[in-house]
C-alpha positions as CSV (number, residue, x, y, z in Angstrom):
1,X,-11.5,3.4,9.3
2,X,-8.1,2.7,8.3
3,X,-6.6,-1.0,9.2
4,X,-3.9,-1.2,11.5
5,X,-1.0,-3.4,10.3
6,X,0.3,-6.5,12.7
7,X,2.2,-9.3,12.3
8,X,0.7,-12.6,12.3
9,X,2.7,-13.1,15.8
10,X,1.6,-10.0,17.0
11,X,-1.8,-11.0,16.4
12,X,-1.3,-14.8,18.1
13,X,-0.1,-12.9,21.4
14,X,-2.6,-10.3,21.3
15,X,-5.8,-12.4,19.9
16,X,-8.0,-11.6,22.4
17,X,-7.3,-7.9,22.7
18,X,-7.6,-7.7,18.8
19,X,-11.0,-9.3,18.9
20,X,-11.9,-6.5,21.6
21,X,-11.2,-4.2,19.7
22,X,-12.6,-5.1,16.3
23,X,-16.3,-5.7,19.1
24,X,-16.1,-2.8,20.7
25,X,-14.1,0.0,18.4
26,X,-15.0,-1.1,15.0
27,X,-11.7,-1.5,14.2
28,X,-10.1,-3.9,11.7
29,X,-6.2,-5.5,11.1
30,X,-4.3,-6.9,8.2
31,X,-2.1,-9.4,9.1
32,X,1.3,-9.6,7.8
33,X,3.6,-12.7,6.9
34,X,6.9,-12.0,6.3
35,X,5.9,-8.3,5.7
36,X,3.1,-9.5,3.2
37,X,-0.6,-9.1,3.6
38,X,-2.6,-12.6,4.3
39,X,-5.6,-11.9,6.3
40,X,-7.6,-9.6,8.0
41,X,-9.3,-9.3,10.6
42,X,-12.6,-7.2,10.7
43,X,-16.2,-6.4,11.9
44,X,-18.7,-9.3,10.8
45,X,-21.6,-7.1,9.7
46,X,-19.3,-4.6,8.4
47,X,-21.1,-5.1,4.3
48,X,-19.1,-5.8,1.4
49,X,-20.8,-5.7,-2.2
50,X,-20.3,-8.8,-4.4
51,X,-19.8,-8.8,-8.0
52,X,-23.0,-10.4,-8.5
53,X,-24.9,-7.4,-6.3
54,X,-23.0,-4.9,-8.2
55,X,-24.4,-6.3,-11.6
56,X,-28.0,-6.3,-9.9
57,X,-28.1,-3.1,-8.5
58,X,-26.6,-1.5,-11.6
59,X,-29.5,-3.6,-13.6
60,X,-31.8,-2.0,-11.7
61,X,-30.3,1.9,-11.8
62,X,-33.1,3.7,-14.2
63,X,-30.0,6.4,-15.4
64,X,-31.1,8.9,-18.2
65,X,-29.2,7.8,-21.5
66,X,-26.6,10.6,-21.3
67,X,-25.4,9.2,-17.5
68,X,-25.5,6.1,-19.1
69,X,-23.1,6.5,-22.1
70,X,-21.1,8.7,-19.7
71,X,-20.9,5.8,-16.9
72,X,-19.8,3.4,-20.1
73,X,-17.6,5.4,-20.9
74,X,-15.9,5.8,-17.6
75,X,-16.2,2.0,-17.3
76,X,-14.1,1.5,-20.4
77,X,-11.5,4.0,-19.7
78,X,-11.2,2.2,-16.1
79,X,-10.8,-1.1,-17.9
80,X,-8.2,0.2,-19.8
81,X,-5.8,1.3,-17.2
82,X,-6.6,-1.3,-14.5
83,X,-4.1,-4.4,-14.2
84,X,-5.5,-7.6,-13.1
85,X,-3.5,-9.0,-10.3
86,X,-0.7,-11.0,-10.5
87,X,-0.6,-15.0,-9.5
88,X,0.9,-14.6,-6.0
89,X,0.1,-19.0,-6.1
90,X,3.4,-19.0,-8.8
């Protein structure tokens, strides 16, 4: 499910009814500052894989060597065109 965008404000006058609603619909909200994502608010078992997980369960993956020079190849090509995220601290 999709996050529904509020403002931090929004969020203040409405904390209860957001907390409902993350309980009871499974819903979650990004909270906005000045227009700019700085929290979220979202289900508390809802999973979320770490990097450390990733590495281990991919450790783990028994792939035949073709998958595996394919997937390494894929993971290169992704490295190549993904840009690391800007300081948003500067």
């Amino acid at each position: 499910m999709k996050a529904k965008s509020i403002t931090v404000t929004e969020a203040a006058r409405n904390f209860a009814e957001c907390v409902n609603q993350v309980h009871y619909q499974n819903a979650s909200f990004v909270l906005l500052k000045n227009g700019k994502p700085v929290a979220r608010i979202s289900p508390a078992d809802r999973r979320s894989c770490t990097g450390r997980e990733l590495a281990e369960a991919l450790g783990a993956a028994a792939l035949p060597t073709m998958e595996a020079r394919a997937w390494l190849r894929d993971l290169k090509t992704a490295r190549k065109h993904l840009k690391s995220p800007g300081d948003k601290w500067r």
